[in-house]
C-alpha positions in Angstrom: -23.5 -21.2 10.3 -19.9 -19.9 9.7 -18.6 -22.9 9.4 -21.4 -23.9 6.2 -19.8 -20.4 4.7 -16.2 -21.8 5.4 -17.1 -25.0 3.3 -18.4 -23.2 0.5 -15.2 -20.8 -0.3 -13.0 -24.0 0.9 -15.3 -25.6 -2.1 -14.4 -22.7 -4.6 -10.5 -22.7 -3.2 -10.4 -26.6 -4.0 -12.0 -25.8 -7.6 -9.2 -23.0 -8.8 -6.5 -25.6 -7.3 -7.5 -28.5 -9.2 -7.4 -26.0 -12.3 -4.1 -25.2 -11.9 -3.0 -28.5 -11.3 -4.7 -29.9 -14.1 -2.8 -27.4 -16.7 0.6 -28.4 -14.7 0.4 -31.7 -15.7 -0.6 -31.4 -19.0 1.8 -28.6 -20.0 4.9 -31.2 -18.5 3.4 -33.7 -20.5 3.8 -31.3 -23.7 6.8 -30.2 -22.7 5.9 -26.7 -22.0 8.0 -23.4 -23.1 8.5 -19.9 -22.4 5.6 -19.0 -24.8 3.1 -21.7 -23.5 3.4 -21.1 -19.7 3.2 -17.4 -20.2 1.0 -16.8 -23.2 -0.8 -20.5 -23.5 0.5 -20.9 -27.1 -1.3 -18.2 -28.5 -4.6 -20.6 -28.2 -7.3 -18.9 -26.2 -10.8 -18.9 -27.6 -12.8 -16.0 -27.7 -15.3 -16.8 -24.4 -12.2 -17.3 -22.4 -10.2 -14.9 -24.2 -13.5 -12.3 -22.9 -14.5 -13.4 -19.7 -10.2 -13.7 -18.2 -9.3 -10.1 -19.8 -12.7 -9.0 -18.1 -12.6 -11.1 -14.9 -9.0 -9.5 -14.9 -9.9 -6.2 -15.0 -12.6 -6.1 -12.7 -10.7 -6.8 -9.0 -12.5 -6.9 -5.9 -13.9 -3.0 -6.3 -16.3 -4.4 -8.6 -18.1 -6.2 -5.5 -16.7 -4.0 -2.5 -15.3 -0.5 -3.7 -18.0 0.7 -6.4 -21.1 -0.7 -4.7 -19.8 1.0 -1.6 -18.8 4.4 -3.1 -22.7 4.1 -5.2 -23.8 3.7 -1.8 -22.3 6.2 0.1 -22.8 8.8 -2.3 -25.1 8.6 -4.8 -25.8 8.0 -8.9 -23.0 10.7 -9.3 -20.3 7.9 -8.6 -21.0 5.9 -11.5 -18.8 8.4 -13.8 -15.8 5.4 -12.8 -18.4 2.9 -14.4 -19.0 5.1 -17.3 -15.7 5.8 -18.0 -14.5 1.9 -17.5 -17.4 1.5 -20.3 -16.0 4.1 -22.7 -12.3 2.3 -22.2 -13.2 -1.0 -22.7 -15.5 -0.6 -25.6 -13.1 1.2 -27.5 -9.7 -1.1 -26.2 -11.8 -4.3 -27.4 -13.0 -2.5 -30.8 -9.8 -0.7 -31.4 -7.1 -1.9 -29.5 -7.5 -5.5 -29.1 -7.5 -6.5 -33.1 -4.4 -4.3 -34.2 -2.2 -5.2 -31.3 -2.6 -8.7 -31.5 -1.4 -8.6 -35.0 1.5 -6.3 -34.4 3.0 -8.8 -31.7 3.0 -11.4 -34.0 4.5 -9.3 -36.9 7.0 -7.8 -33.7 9.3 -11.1 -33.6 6.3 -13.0 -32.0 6.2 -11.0 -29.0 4.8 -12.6 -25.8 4.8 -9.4 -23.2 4.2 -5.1 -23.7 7.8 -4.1 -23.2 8.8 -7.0 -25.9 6.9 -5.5 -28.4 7.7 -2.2 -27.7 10.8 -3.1 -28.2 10.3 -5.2 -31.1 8.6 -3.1 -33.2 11.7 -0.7 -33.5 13.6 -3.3 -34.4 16.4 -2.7 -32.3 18.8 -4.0 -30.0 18.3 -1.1 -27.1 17.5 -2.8 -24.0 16.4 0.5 -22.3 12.0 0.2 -23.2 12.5 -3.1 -21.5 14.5 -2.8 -18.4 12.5 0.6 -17.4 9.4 -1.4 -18.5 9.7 -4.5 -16.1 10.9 -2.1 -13.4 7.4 0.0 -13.5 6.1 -3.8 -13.7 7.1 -4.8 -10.8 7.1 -1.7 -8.6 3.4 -1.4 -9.3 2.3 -5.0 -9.8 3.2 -5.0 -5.6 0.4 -2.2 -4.9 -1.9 -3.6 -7.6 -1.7 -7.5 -5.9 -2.0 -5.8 -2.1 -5.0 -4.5 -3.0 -6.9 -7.9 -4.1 -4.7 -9.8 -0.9 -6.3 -6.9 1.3 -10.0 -7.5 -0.5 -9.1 -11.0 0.9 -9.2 -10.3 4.3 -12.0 -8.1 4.8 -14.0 -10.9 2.7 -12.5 -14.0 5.9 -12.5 -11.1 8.5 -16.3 -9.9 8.0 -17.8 -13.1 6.9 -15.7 -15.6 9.5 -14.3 -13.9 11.7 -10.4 -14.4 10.6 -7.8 -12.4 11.5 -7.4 -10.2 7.8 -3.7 -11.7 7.9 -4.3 -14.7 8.2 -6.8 -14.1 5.3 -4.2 -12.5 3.0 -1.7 -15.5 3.9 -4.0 -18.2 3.0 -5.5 -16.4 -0.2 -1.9 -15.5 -1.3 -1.2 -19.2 -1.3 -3.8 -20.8 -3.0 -3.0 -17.9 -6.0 0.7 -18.6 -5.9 0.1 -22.4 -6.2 -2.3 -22.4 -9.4 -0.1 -19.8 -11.0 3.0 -21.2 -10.1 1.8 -24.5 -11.3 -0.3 -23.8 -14.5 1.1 -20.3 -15.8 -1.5 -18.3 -18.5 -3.6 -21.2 -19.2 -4.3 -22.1 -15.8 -5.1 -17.9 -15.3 -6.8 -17.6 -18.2 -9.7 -20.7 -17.0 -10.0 -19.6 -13.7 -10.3 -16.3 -14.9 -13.7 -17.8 -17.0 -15.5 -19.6 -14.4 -14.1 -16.3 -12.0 -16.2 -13.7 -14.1 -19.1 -16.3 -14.6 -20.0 -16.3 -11.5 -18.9 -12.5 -10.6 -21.9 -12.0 -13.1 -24.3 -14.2 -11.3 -23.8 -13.2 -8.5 -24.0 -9.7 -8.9 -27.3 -10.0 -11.3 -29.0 -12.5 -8.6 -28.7 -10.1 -5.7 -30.2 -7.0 -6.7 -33.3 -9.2 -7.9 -33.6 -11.0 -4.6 -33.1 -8.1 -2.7 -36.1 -6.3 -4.6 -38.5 -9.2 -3.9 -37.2 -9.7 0.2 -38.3 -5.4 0.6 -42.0 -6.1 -1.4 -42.1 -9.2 1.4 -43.5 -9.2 4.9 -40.0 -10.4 6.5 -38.6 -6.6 5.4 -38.9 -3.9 8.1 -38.4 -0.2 6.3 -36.4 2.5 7.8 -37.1 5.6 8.3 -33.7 7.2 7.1 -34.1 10.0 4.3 -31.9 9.8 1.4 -28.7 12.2 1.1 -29.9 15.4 -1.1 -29.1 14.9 -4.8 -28.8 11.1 -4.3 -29.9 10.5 -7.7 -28.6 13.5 -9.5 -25.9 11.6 -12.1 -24.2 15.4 -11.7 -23.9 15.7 -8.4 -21.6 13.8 -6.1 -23.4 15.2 -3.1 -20.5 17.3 -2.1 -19.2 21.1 -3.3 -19.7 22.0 -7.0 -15.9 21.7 -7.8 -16.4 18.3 -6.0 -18.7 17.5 -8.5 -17.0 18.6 -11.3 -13.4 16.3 -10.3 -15.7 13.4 -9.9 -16.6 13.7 -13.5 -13.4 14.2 -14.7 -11.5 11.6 -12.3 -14.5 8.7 -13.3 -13.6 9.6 -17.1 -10.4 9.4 -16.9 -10.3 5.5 -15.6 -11.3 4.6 -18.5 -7.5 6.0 -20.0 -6.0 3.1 -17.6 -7.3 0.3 -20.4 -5.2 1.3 -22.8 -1.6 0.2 -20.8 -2.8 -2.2 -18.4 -0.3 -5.2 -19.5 -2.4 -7.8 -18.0 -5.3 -6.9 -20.0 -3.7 -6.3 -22.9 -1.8 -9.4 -23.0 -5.1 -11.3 -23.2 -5.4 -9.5 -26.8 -1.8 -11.7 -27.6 -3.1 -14.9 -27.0 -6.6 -14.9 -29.1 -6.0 -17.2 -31.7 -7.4 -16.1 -34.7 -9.6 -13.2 -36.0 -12.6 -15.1 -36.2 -11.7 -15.6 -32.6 -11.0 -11.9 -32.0 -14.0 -10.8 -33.3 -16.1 -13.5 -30.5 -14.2 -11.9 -27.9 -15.0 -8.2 -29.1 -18.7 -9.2 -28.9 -18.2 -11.2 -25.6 -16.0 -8.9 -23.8 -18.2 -6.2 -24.5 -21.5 -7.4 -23.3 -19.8 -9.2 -20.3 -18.6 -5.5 -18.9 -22.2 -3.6 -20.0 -23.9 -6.2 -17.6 -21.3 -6.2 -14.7 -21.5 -2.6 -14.5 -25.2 -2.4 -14.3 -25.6 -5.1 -12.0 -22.7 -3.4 -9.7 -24.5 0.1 -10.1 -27.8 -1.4 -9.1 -26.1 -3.6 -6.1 -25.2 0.2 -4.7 -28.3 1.8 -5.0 -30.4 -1.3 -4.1 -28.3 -1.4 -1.5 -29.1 2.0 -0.2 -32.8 1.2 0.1 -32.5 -2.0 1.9 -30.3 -1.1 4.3 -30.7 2.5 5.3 -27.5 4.4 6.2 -26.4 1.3 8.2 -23.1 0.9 6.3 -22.3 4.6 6.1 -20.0 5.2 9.3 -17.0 5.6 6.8 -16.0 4.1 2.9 -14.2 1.6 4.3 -17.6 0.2 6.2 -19.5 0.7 3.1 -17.4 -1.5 0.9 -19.7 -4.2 2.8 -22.6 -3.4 1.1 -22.7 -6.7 -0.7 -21.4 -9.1 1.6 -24.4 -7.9 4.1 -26.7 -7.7 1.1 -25.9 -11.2 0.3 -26.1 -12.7 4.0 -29.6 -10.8 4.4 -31.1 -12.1 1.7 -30.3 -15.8 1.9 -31.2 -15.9 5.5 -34.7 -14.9 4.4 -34.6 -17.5 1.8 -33.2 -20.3 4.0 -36.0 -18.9 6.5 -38.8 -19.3 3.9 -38.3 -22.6 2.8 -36.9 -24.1 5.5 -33.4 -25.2 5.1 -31.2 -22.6 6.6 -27.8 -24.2 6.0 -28.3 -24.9 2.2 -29.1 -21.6 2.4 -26.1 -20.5 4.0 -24.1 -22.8 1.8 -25.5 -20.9 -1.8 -25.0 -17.5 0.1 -20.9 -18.6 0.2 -21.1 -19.8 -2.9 -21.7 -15.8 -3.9 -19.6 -14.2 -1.5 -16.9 -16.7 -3.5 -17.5 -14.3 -6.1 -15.3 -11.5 -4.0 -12.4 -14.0 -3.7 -13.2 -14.9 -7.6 -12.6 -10.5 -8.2 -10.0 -10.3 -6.2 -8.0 -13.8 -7.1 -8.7 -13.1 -11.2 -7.1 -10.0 -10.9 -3.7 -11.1 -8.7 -3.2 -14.1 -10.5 -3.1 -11.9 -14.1 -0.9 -9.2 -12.3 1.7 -11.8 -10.8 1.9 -14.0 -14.3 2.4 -10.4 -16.1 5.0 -9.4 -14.2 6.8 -12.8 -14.1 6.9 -12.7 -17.7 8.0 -9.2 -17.9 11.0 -10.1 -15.5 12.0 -13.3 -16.8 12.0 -12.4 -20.9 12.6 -8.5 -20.6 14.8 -8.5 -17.2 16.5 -11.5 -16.5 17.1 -12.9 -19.9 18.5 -10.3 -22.0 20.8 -8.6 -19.0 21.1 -11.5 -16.7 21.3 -14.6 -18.5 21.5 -14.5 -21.9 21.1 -18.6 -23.2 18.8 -18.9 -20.1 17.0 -22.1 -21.3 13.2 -22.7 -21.1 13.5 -24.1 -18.5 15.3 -21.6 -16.6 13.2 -18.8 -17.5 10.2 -20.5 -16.2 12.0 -20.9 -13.2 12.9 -17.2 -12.8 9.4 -16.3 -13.6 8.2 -18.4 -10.8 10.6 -17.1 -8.6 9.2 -13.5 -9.0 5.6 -14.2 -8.3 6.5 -16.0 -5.0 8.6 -12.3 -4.3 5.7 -10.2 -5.6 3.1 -12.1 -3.7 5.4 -11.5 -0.3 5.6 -8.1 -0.9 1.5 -7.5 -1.9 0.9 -9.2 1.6 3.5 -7.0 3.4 2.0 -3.9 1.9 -1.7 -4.8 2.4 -1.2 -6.0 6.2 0.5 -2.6 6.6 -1.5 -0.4 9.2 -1.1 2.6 6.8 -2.5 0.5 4.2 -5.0 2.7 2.2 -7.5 0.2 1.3 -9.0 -1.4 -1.3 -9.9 1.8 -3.2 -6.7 3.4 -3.0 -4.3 1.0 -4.0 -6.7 0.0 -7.1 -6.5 3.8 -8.1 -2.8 4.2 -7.3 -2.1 1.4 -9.7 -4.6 1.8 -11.9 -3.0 5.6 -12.4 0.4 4.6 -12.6 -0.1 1.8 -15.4 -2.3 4.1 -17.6 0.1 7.0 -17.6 3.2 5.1 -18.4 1.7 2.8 -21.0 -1.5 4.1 -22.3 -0.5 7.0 -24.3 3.0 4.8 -26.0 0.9 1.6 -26.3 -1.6 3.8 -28.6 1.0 5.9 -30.2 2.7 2.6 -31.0 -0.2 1.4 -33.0 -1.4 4.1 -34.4 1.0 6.5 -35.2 4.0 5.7 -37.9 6.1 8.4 -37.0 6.9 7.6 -33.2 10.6 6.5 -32.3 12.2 4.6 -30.3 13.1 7.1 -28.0 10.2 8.8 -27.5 8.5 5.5 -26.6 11.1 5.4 -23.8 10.8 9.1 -22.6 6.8 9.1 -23.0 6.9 5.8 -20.6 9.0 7.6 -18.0 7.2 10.8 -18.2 3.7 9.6 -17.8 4.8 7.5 -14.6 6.7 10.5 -13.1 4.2 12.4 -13.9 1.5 10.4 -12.6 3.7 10.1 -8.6 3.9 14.1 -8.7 0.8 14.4 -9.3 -0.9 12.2 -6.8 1.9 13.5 -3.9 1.5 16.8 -4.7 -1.7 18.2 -6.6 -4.3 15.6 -6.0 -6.1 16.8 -2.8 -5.9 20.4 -3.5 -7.5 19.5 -7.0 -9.4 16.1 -6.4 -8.6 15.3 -10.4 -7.3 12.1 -10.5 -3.4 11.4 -11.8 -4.1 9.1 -14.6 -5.5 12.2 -16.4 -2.4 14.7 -16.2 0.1 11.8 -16.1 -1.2 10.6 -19.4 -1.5 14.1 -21.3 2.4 14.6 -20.1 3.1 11.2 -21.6 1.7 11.6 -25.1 2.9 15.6 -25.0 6.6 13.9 -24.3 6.4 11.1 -26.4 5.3 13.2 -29.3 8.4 15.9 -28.9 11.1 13.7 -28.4 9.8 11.3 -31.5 9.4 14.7 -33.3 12.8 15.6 -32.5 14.6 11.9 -33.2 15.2 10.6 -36.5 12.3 9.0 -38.5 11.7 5.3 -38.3 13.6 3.0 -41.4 11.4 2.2 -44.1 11.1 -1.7 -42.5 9.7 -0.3 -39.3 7.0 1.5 -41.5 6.1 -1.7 -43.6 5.5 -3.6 -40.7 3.4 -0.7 -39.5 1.8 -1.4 -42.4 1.4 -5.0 -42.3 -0.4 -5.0 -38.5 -3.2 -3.5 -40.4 -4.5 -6.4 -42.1 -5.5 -10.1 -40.8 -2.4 -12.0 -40.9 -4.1 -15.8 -40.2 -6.7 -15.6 -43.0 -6.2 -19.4 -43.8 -6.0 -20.4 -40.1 -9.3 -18.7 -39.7 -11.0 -20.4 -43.2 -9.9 -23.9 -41.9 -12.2 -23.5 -38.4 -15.2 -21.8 -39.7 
C-alpha cells in the first residue's frame, strides 16, 4: 500500500506545482516587478492574507514536534502553544494594522530592514546590510528544519532514504517559488493551512471513535505521574518552572519574524485587515487545540509505544493517521481508498513544512536582492535583474538548508525551529515594536538593539541554556530593547518629519479604497 501513499503526496506535489506555474505565467503576462514577485502588489485578501501568515508560521512542529513533546511529557508542554496564542493574538491585533500602514507611509516599503530603514529617513545602509545578513544566516537553519521534517515524513511513511526526501522536497519548493514569487507562496500557503486544519481536527475525532470500537486493543501502560498537571512538565521543579517561562517566551518570536510580518505588507486594505485579524485569529485557536488534543489523544491510543526518545515521538501523528485509516479502509471494505485519504493527511506535514520554507526562502530573497544587492552591489539593477538575484539566493539558501538538515549532527526538527525561532525574535522583535510604538527611537539604536538581541541570543544558547533550561529568545530580547533604548536615549532625537509620519501610521491611510469595495 506504499505505493497508494506515494500517489497521494505525488497528487499534493503536482497541485503546489501547477500553483506556481499558474502565477508564472500570469505575472510574465503583466509584466511583473520587484514589488509584485515579492509582495504580490500589495493585493492579498484577508482569508489568504490569514491562512499564508498562519500556514507560515506553523512549520512541521505543528504536526511532528508539539504533538510529540504533548506526548512525551504531558499537558505541561502546552506553555509553547499558550504562548504562540498570546503572540499571535496580540501581533494580529496590534501589530499587523499599524505596520502595514507605516510601510506604505516608509517610501512603500516591500521588506523589514526597508522599513526600518525607511522610517529614519536616511541614507545609512548599515539596518540593512546587518539585516539581510541575520536573514540569511538564519533563514539556512530555519529552511533545514522543514527540508529535515521532509525526510522523516518519505523515510517513515515510504521507506526513502531522508536525503533523497530533502532533495526531492527542496525541488518542488524551489520551483513554485522560483516561478511564482509571493503570490504563488501566499496560495499555496491557503490551501497549505486548510488542510493542516482538517487534518489535524479529523484525527483526534477518528481516533476517539476507533478506541470506543471493538477493532481497538487497550494497553496496560500507566500514565507518567503529573501527566495532566498543566504545571508540571513531569521533571524537577526548576524544570517545571523553565518550561513555563521558555513556552511563554515563543510567543516574543512573532513580533520579528519577517516572513510573518511581511504578510501584514501585502493586505490590501483595512477592511481587508480587519478579515484577516478575525481569520488569523481563529485559524491559530483551532490548530492549537487540535495539535494539543492530537498529543494527548495520542498518548491513550498508543501507549508509551513512541516514547523510546523525542525524536521517535515526533511520529505520533503519522502512526495516528495510518492506524486509523487502516481501521476505516477495514470497515468498509476498500483498503486502498483508504490508504489513498490517509496520504492525503499525512500531505498535511509536507503542507507544514513546505508553507513555512517557501515564506523563509522568498523573505530572504527579497531581503538580499532590495537591501543587499541593490543598494551596495548594483545600484540601477533593473527589475528584471533583481528578480534574478532574488532567485539566485533561494536556489543558494535551499542548498545550504539541505546540507545542514542531512548533516549527522543535525539537531532535529525541534532544535533548529527553536534556534531560529530565538534568533529572529531577539534581533527583530524588540526594534520592530520599538519602531512602531515608540517616537523617540533612533536610528542607531534600531541598529545596535538588532545586533545586541542576536548576539545576545548565540551567547546565550552556547553558554547558559543547559545550565538554566530558559530559552534564548527571552534574555536575547530583554538585551535588545535594554540596548536599543540607551543608545536611542543617548543619540539625537528624531527630525520633526520622522515624528509626523509617526504620526500619520496611526490612522487608515486607504479610507476611499476601502468605501469603493464595501
Amino acid at each position: 500500500m506504499k505505493i497508494v501513499e506515494l500517489a497521494a503526496l505525488l497528487c499534493y506535489f503536482v497541485l503546489v506545482l501547477s500553483i506556481g506555474i499558474y502565477f508564472f505565467w500570469k505575472a510574465r503576462s503583466k509584466g511583473g516587478n520587484e514589488k509584485e514577485y515579492f509582495l504580490g502588489g500589495r493585493q492579498m485578501n484577508g482569508w489568504v492574507s490569514a491562512l499564508s501568515a498562519g500556514a507560515s508560521d506553523m512549520s512541521a512542529w505543528v504536526l511532528m514536534g508539539l504533538p510529540g513533546s504533548i506526548y512525551m511529557y504531558g499537558v505541561g508542554q502546552v506553555w509553547i502553544a499558550i504562548g504562540l496564542l498570546i503572540g499571535t493574538v496580540t501581533a494580529w491585533l496590534a501589530v499587523a494594522p499599524t505596520l502595514r500602514r507605516y510601510s506604505i507611509v516608509a517610501g512603500d516599503s516591500i521588506t523589514i530592514p526597508q522599513f526600518l530603514t525607511n522610517r529614519f529617513r536616511t541614507e545609512h545602509k548599515g539596518i540593512m546590510v546587518i539585516s539581510a545578513v541575520v536573514f540569511v544566516l538564519t533563514y539556512c537553519v530555519y529552511t533545514a528544519s522543514s527540508l529535515f521534517a521532509c525526510g522523516t515524513l518519505f523515510n517513515t511513511v515510504l521507506g526513502i532514504d531522508p536525503k533523497t526526501a530533502m532533495v526531492v522536497a527542496s525541488a518542488v519548493i524551489v520551483v513554485y517559488t522560483f516561478l511564482g514569487g509571493y503570490n504563488a507562496v501566499c496560495w499555496t500557503d491557503f490551501f497549505q493551512g486548510m488542510l493542516m486544519l482538517g487534518a489535524l481536527m479529523f484525527i483526534p475525532i477518528m481516533t476517539v471513535l476507533m478506541m470506543n470500537s471493538s477493532a481497538f486493543v487497550a494497553h496496560n501502560t500507566p500514565l507518567p505521574e503529573n501527566y495532566f498537571n498543566l504545571l508540571s512538565s513531569g521533571k524537577a521543579d526548576w524544570k517545571s518552572f523553565s518550561d513555563i517561562i521558555t513556552g511563554l517566551g515563543w510567543g516574543l518570536g512573532y513580533f520579528g519574524m519577517p516572513h510573518i510580518l511581511i504578510r501584514y505588507f501585502s493586505v490590501k486594505s483595512e477592511k481587508e485587515m480587519r478579515k484577516s485579524q478575525i481569520i488569523g485569529c481563529s485559524w491559530f485557536l483551532l490548530i492549537l487545540i487540535a495539535t494539543t488534543a492530537v498529543g494527548l489523544v495520542g498518548r491513550l491510543f498508543l501507549g508509551d509505544a513512541l516514547t523510546g526518545s523525542d525524536t521517535e515521538s515526533t511520529l505520533v501523528f503519522i502512526d495516528m493517521v495510518r492506524k486509523v485509516f487502516n481501521w476505516i479502509g477495514s470497515s468498509i471494505g476498500l483498503i486502498a481508498i483508504a490508504t489513498f485519504c490517509a496520504g492525503i493527511l499525512l500531505s498535511a506535514i509536507l503542507a507544514a513544512a513546505m508553507s513555512t520554507a517557501d515564506s523563509q526562502l522568498l523573505a530572504s530573497a527579497s531581503a538580499f536582492a532590495s537591501d543587499l544587492y541593490k543598494p551596495l552591489c548594483r545600484k540601477n539593477a533593473s527589475d528584471r535583474e533583481m528578480l534574478w538575484a532574488g532567485r539566485i539566493i533561494v536556489l543558494v539558501i535551499a542548498a545550504v538548508a539541505y546540507f545542514i538538515a542531512a548533516s549527522p549532527n543535525c539537531s532535529g526538527l525541534m532544535g533548529l525551529v527553536s534556534c531560529a525561532w530565538g534568533a529572529f525574535g531577539s534581533a527583530f522583535g524588540p526594534v520592530v515594536l520599538a519602531a512602531l510604538f515608540w517616537k523617540r527611537l533612533t536610528y542607531w539604536g534600531a541598529f545596535a538593539g538588532i545586533i545586541a538581541g542576536f548576539a545576545a541570543d548565540i551567547v546565550w544558547y552556547v553558554f547558559f541554556f543547559k545550565p538554566t533550561n530558559i530559552y534564548e529568545i527571552v534574555p536575547g530580547f530583554a538585551a535588545g530593547f535594554i540596548v536599543l533604548f540607551v543608545v536611542s536615549k543617548l543619540t539625537k532625537a528624531p527630525e520633526a518629519q520622522i515624528i509626523a509620519d509617526f504620526e500619520a501610521a496611526r490612522k487608515p491611510i486607504d479610507t476611499e479604497k476601502d468605501e469603493k469595495t464595501e
